[in-house]
C-alpha positions as CSV (number, residue, x, y, z in Angstrom):
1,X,3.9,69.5,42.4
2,X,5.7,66.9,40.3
3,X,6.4,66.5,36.5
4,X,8.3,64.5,34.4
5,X,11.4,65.2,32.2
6,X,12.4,62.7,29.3
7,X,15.9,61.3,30.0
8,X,15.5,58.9,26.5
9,X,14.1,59.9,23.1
10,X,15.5,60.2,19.8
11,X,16.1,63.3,18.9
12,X,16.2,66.9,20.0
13,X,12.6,69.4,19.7
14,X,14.0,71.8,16.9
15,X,13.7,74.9,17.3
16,X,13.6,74.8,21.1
17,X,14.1,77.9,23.3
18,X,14.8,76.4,26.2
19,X,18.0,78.0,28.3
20,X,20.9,76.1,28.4
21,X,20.9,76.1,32.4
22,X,17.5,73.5,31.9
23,X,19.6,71.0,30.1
24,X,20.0,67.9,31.3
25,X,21.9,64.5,29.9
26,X,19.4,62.7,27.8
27,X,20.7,59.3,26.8
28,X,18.9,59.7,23.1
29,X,20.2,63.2,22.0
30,X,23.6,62.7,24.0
31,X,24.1,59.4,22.1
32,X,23.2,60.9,19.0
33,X,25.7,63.8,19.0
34,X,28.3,61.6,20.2
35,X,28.0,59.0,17.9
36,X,27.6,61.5,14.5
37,X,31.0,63.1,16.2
38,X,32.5,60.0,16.2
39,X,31.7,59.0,12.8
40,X,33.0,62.0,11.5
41,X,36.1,61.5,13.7
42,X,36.4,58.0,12.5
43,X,36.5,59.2,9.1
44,X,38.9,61.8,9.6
45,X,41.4,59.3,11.7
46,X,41.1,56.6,8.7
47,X,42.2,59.2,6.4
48,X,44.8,60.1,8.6
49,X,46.1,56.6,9.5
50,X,45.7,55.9,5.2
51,X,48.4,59.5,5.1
52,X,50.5,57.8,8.2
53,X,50.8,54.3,6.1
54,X,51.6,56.2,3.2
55,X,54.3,58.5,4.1
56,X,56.1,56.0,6.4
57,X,57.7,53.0,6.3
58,X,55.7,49.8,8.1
59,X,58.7,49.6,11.1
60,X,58.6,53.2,11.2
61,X,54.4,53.4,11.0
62,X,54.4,50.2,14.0
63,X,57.3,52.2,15.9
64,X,54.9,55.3,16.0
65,X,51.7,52.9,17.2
66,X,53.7,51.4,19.9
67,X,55.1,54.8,21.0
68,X,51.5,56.5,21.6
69,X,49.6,53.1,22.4
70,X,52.7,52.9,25.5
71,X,52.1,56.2,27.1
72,X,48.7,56.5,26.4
73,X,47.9,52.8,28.5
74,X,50.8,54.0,31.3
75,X,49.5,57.6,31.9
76,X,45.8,56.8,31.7
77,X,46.0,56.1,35.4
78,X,46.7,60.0,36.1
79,X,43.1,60.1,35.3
80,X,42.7,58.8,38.5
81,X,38.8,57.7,37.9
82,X,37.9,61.3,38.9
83,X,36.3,62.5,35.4
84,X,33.7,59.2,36.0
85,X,32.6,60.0,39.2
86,X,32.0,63.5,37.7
87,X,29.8,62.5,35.1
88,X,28.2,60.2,37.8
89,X,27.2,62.4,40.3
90,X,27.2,65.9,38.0
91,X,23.7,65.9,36.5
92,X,22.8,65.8,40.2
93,X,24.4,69.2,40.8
94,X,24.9,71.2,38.1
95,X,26.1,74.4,39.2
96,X,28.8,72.4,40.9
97,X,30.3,70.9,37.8
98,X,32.8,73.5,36.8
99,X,34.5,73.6,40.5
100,X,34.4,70.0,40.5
101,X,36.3,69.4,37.5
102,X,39.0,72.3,38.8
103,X,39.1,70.0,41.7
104,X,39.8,67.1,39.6
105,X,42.8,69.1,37.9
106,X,44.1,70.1,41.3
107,X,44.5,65.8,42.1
108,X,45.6,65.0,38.6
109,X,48.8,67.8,38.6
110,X,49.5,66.2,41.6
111,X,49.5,62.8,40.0
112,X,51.4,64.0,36.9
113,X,54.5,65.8,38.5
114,X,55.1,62.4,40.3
115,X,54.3,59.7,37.9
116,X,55.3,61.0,34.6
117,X,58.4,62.0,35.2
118,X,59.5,58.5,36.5
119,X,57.5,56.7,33.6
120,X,59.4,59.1,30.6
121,X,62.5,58.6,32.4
122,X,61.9,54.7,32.4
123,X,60.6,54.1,28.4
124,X,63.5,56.6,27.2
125,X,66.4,54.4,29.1
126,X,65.3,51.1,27.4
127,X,65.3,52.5,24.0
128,X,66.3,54.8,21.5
129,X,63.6,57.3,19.8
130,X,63.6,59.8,22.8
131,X,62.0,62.8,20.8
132,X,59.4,60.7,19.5
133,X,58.6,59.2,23.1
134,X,58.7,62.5,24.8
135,X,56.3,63.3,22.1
136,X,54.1,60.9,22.6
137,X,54.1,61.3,26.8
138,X,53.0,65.0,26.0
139,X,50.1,63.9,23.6
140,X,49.3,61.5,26.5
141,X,49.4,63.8,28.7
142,X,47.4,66.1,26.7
143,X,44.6,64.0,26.3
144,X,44.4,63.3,30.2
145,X,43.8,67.0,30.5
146,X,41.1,66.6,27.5
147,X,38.9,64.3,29.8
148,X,37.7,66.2,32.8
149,X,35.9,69.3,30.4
150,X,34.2,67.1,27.9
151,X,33.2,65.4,30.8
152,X,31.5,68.2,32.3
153,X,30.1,69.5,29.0
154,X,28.2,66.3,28.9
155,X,27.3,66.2,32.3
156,X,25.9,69.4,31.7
157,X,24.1,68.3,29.1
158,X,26.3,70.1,26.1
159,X,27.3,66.9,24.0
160,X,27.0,68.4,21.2
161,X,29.9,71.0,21.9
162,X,31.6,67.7,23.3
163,X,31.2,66.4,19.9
164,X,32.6,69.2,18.1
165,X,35.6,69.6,20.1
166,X,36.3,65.9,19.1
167,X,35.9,67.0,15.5
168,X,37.7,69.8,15.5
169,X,40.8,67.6,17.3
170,X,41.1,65.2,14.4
171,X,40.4,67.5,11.7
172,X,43.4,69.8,12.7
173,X,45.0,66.4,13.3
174,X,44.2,64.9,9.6
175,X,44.8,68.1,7.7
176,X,48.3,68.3,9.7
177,X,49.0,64.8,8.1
178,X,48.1,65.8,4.3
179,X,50.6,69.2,4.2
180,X,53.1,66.8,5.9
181,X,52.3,63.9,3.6
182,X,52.4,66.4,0.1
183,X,55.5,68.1,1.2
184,X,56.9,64.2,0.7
185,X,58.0,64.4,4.8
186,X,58.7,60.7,6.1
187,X,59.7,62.3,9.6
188,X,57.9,60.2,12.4
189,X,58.9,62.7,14.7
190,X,56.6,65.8,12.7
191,X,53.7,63.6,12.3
192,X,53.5,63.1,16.0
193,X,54.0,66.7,17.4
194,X,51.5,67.4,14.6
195,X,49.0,64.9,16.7
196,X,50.5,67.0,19.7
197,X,49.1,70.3,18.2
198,X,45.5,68.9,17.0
199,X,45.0,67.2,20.9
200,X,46.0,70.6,22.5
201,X,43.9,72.6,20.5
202,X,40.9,70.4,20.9
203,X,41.7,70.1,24.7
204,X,41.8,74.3,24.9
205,X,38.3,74.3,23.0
206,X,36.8,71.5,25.4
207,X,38.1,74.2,28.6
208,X,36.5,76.7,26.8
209,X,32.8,75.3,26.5
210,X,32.8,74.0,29.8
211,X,33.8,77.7,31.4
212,X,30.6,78.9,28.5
213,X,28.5,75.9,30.0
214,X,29.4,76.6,33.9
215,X,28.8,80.5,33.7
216,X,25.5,80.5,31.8
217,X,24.3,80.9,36.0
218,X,26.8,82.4,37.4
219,X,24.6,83.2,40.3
220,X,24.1,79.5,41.4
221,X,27.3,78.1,40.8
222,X,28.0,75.8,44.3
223,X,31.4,74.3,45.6
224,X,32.1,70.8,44.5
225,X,31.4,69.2,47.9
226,X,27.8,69.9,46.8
227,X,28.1,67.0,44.6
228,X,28.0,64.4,47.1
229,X,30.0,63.3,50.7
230,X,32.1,61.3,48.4
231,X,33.4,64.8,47.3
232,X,34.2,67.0,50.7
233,X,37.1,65.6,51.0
234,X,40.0,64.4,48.5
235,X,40.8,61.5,50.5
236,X,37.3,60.4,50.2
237,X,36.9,61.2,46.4
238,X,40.2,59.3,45.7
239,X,39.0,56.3,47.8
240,X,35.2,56.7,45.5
241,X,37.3,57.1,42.8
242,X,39.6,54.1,43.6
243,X,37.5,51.4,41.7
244,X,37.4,53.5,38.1
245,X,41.3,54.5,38.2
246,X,42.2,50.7,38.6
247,X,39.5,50.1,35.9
248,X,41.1,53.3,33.6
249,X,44.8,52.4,34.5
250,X,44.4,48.7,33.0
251,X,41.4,48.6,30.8
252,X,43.7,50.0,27.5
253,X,45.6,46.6,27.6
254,X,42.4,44.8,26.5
255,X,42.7,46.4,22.9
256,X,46.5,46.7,22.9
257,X,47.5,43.1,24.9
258,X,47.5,41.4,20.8
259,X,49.6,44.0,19.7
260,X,52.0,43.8,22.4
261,X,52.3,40.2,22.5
262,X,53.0,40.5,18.6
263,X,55.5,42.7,18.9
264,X,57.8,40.5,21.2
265,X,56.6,37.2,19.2
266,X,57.0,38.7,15.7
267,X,57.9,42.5,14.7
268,X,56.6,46.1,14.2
269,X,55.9,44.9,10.6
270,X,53.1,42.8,11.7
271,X,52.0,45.1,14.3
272,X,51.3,47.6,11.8
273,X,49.0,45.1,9.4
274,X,47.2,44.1,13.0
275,X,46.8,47.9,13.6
276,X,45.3,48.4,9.9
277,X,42.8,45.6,10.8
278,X,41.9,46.9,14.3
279,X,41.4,50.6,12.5
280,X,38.0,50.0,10.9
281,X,37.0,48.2,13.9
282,X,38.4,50.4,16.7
283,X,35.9,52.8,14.7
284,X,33.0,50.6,15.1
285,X,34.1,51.2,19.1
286,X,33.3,54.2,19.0
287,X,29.6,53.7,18.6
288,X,29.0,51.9,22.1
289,X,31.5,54.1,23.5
290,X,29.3,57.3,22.8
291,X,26.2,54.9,24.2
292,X,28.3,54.2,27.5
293,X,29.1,58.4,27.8
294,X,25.4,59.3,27.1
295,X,24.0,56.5,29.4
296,X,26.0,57.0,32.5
297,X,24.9,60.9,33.5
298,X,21.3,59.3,33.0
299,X,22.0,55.9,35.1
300,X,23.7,58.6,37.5
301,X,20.8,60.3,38.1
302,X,18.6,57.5,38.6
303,X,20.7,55.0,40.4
304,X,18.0,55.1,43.7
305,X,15.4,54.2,41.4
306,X,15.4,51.3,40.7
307,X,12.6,50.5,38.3
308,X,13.6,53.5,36.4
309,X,17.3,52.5,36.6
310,X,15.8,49.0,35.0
311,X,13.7,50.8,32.6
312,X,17.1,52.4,30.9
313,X,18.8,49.4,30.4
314,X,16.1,47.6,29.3
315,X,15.7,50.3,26.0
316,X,19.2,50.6,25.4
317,X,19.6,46.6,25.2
318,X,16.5,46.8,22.7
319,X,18.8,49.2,20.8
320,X,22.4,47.0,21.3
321,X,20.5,44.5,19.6
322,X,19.1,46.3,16.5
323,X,22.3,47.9,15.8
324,X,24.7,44.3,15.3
325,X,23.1,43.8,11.6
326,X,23.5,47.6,10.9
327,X,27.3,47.2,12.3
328,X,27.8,43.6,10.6
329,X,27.0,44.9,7.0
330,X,28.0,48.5,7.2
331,X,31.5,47.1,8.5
332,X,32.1,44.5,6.4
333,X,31.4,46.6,3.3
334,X,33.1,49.5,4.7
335,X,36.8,47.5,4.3
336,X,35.6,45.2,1.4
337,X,35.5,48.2,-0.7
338,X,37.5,51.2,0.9
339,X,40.6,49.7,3.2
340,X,41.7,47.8,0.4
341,X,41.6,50.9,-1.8
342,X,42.7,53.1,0.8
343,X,46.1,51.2,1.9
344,X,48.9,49.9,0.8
345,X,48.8,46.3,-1.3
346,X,51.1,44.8,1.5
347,X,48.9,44.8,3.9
348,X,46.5,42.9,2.0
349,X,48.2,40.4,-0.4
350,X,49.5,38.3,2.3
351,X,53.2,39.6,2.1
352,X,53.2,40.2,5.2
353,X,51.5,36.8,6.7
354,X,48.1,37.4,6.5
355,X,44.9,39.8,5.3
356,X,44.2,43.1,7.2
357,X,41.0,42.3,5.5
358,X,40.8,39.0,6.7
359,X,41.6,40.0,10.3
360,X,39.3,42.6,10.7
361,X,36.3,40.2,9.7
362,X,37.3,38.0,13.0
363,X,37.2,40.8,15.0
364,X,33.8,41.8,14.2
365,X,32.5,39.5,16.3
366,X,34.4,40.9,19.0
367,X,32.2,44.4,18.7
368,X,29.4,42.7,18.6
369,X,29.7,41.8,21.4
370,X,31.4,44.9,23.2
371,X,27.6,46.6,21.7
372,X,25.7,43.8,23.8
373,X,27.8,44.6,27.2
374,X,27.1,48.4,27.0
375,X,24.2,48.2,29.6
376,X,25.9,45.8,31.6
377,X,28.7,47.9,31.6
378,X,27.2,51.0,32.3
379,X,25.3,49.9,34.7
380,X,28.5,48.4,37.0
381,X,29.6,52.0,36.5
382,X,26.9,53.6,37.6
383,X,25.8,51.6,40.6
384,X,26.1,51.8,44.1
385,X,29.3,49.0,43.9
386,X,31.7,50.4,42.1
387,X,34.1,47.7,42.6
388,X,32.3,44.8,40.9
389,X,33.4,47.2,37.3
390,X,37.0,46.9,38.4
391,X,36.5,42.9,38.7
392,X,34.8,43.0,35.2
393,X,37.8,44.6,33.5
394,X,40.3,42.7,35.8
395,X,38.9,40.0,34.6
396,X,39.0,40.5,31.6
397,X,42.3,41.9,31.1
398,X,44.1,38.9,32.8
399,X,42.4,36.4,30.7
400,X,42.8,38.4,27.1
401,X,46.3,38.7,28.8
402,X,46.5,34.7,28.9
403,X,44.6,33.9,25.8
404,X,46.2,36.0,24.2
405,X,49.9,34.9,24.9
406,X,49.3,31.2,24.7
407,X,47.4,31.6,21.3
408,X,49.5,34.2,19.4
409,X,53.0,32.1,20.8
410,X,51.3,28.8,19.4
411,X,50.3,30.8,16.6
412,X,54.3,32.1,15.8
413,X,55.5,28.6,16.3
414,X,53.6,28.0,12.9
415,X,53.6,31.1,10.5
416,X,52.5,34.9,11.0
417,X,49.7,34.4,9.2
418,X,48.6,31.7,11.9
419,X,49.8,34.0,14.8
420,X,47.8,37.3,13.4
421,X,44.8,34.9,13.2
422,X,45.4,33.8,16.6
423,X,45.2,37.5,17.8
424,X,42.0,38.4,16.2
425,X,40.3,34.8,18.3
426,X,42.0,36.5,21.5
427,X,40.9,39.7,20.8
428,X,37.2,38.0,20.6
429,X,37.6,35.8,22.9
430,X,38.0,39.3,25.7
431,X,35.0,40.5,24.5
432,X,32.8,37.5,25.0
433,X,34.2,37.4,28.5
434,X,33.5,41.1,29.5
435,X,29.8,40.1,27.8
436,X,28.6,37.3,30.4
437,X,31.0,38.4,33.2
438,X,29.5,42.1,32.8
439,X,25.7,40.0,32.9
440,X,26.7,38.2,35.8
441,X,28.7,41.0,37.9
442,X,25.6,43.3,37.4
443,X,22.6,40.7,38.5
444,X,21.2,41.1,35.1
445,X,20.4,37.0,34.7
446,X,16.5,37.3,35.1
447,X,17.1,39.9,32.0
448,X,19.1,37.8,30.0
449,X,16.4,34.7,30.3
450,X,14.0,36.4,29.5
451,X,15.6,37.1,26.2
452,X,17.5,34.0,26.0
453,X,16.2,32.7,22.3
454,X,17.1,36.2,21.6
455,X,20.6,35.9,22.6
456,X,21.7,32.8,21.3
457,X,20.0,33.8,17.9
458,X,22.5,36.9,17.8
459,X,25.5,35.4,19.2
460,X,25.0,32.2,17.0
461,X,24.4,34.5,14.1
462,X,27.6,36.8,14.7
463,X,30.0,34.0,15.1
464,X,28.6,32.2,11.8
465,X,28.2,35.7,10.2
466,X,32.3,36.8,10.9
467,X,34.0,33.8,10.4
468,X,32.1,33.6,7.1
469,X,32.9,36.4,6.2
470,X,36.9,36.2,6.7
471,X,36.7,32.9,4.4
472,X,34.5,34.8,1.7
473,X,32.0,31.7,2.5
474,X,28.0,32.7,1.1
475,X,27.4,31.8,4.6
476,X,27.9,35.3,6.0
477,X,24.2,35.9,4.0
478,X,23.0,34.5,7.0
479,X,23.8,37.5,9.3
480,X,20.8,39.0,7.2
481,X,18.6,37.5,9.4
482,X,19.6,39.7,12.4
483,X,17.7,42.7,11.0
484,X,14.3,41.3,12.8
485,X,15.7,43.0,15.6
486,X,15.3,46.3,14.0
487,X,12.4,47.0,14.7
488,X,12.1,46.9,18.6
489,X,15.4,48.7,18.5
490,X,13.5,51.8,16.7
491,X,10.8,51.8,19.0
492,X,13.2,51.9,21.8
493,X,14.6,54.5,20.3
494,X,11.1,56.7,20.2
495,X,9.7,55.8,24.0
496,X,10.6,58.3,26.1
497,X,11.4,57.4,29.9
498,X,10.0,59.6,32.6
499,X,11.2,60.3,35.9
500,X,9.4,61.9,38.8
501,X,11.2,64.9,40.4
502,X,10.2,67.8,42.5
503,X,9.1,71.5,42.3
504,X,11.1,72.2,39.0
505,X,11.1,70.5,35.1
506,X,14.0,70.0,33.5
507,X,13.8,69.9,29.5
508,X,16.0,67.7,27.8
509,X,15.3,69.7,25.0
């Protein structure tokens, strides 16, 4: 006997009575939960950040950004790749999630009591500010710890407590901010162990679901080496997970290499108006982040079909497509009206070289186009060649690494209006690369010509659209025209994609 189970479809069946242990990853509800969680996070971090620009000084509101954006890209290799391989391979086995992820911790300590050590040690010698870089390893640290549960809640098909553990993070985070902000505190060092407090508490509650999720059958809980020969041994799972800890370990320089290279070419000042630019868009992230978590358990589980495996990317490009107008508008009104509002005049007014304003409308081309990779992307994840994802973010880290230094230094040699400019075309200039490299590295040509009109009717469209919009031009109208793509993105977003399994149905509620 066989029968189908949706892995896409919009929404959940309310009301539904299935039991938790029948859940499965479903790429349309999983996305869904993310994505609200996000923009609920999003919110909550703006308001945060707006209390952070407030309270402090900009050298002392850059000097924070550099501290967490520094440990947070040096320990994100103790993640070791493990927590993607989990989310891989768990929706195969789910009763072997929750001793996988303890295996995963059991490699990570390992990893931590060697490498952190030596990497505090390092950052404190060079510099001054050792409680706030102490500080900021922990919440690194921290957030390491944060990935391996939410992982398996989603594997698991829990997103949704995934989501609110994220929401619960930032709102203790946020409402930390506003009793340090009214008690007139200009302490960097309290606003960061107030982050510390807000990550530990939402790591606590991720460990929580995921012991709720992993003993709803106690009964059929497996070992972890059920979830694959990659797993019985940790030499093995290291050497599988090889390809996604190179990947993890240099992938955070690709939205931190501008700031960086403005730092040593300018000052924290203008790292901070970069970082106000990069907010609103670093939110828009978000979105095709939550698409790449909800779309890997479901590529997972599919990866030796391949006409189903096709069949997924196919709908979720449909999708990538209809969301750029939605994106383009919502984001350009978004800091048009609010950011302005929201933060300090000197980080508008040009006192400090340029527009955050300004910046931000460059670089939203640059998620436009991180929306069009996501199938791409997930799909190198996913796939039987693991590697080919590590040359797509090698290679694009080494050349946002060179455009970025030779166009922000010829930017400096002029003004720092010129030079934050410059950062925003690198930062775009990345994405575009992870875009056709991603197409390329994951055989998806015979896909993109088959759209092609399609394709150079977006991209044409965003690159008009953005830089219109950054020189207030009437021109960015034309980006309206991007919302005939709607359509096939919402009937995307209603088919539901069957697969064909065995003796037992599994509901994706």
């Amino acid at each position: 006997m066989t029968t189908r189970y949706p892995l896409i479809h919009a929404s959940s069946t309310p009301g539904s009575v299935m039991q938790q242990a029948s859940r499965r990853p479903s790429f349309g509800r999983d996305s869904v939960w993310l994505s609200a969680a996000d923009i609920v996070a999003v919110f909550l971090a703006l308001v945060g950040q707006l209390l952070l620009a407030r309270a402090l000084l900009a050298e002392s509101y850059g000097l924070l950004i550099i501290a967490l954006d520094l440990f947070a890209t040096l320990f994100l290799l103790l993640d070791l790749g493990l927590p993607t391989l989990l989310a891989r391979d768990g929706p195969r086995k789910p009763s072997s999630i929750w001793s996988g992820m303890i295996q995963i911790y059991r490699l990570q300590i390992i990893a931590a009591l060697v490498f952190a050590p030596l990497a505090c040690g390092l950052v404190i010698s060079l510099g001054a500010h050792d409680s706030l870089m102490l500080l900021a390893a922990v919440i690194a640290l921290v957030h390491i710890a944060s990935y391996a549960p939410r992982t398996a809640l989603r594997a698991s098909g829990d997103a949704r407590f995934e989501s609110i553990t994220k929401v619960v993070e930032r709102g203790i985070t946020t409402a930390g901010y506003g009793l340090l902000y009214v008690s007139s505190s200009t302490n960097v060092v309290w606003y960061a162990l107030v982050f510390l407090i807000g990550a530990s508490i939402g790591c606590l509650l991720a460990l929580w679901g995921a012991y709720r999720v992993s003993n709803v059958n106690q009964d059929k809980k497996t070992d972890f080496k059920e979830l694959g020969s990659i797993w019985e041994n940790k030499k093995s799972l290291l050497i599988a997970a090889l390809p996604f800890a190179i990947t993890l370990g240099v992938l955070p320089y690709v939205i931190r290499i501008e700031k960086f290279i403005l730092s040593v070419e300018l000052g924290l000042e203008e790292v901070a108006l970069f970082h106000v630019a990069q907010l609103a868009w670093l939110a828009g992230l978000l979105i095709p982040q939550a698409m790449r978590a909800a779309l890997l358990p479901v590529l997972g589980a599919s990866r030796d079909n391949k006409e189903l495996f096709n069949e997924h990317l196919n709908r979720v490009e449909s999708i990538a497509f209809g969301l750029i107008p939605i994106g383009l508008v919502s984001g350009a009104g978004i800091v048009t009206l609010l950011l302005p509002v929201a933060f300090p005049s000197e980080y508008f007014d040009g006192s400090l070289g340029a527009s955050a304003q300004d910046i931000f409308m460059l670089l939203l081309a640059g998620w436009a186009m991180t929306v069009l990779s996501v199938p791409s992307y997930t799909s190198l994840q996913a796939g039987t060649r693991p590697w080919r994802f590590t040359s797509l973010i090698a290679l694009v880290v080494i050349m946002a690494t060179l455009i970025g230094w030779f166009l922000i230094s010829w930017g400096a040699d002029r003004d720092a209006g010129v030079a934050l400019e410059m950062a925003a075309y690198a930062s775009v200039a990345s994405t575009f690369i992870m875009l056709f490299a991603g197409i390329g590295l994951s055989q998806r040509w015979k896909e993109f010509k088959g759209r092609g009109l399609q394709w150079m009717f977006t991209i044409g469209l965003v690159f008009v659209t953005c830089y219109a919009f950054s020189e207030r031009s009437w021109w960015a109208l034309s980006g309206l025209s991007l919302f005939i793509l709607l359509p096939q993105a919402l009937e995307a977003m209603q088919t539901t994609v069957g697969s064909q399994t065995p003796e037992r149905t599994f509901e994706a509620e």
